[in-house]
C-alpha positions, 0 to 999 in steps of 0.5 A: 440362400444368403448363407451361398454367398461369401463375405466379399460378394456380400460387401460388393452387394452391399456396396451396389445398395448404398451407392443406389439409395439416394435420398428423395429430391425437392419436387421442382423439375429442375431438382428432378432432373438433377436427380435423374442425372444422378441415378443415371451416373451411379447405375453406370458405375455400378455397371461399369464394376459389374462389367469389369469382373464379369469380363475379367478386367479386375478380379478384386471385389473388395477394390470395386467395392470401395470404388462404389462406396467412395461414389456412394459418399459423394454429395448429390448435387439436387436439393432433397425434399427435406432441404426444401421442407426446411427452407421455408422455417430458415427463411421465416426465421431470416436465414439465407437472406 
């Protein structure tokens, strides 16, 4: 089946997965919530890339592609579980004080 798709819808796919694979947040409500903000930001613009070629606003996959990937590379703004595992050797360690 994977064989059916051309190279630059393959990349466009890949591009989909990347910007929607975040790394797990800390278990604190408030990272929790930052964490939910930013799933909600990337699936828009994975809708809004989907949006635009279906409804032929932009025709090019490789532009769309990037645009997903320059998203994808952007720091998440929550503290992940393994920041927050790794706080408490930082401050036995007396880091961050």
């Amino acid at each position: 089946m994977s064989d059916n798709l051309t190279d630059p819808v393959r990349d466009f796919l890949a591009a989909i997965s990347e910007v929607l694979t975040l790394p797990e947040p800390a278990a604190t409500l408030d990272d929790l919530i930052k964490f939910e903000s930013e799933v909600d930001t990337r699936t828009h613009r994975v809708q809004l890339a989907i949006r635009d070629l279906l409804d032929g606003s932009s025709d090019d996959l490789a532009w769309e592609a990037g645009y997903l990937r320059r998203h994808a590379g952007l720091p998440v703004r929550y503290r992940t579980a393994d920041e927050q595992t790794a706080e408490p050797r930082t401050l036995a360690r007396g880091e961050g004080q």
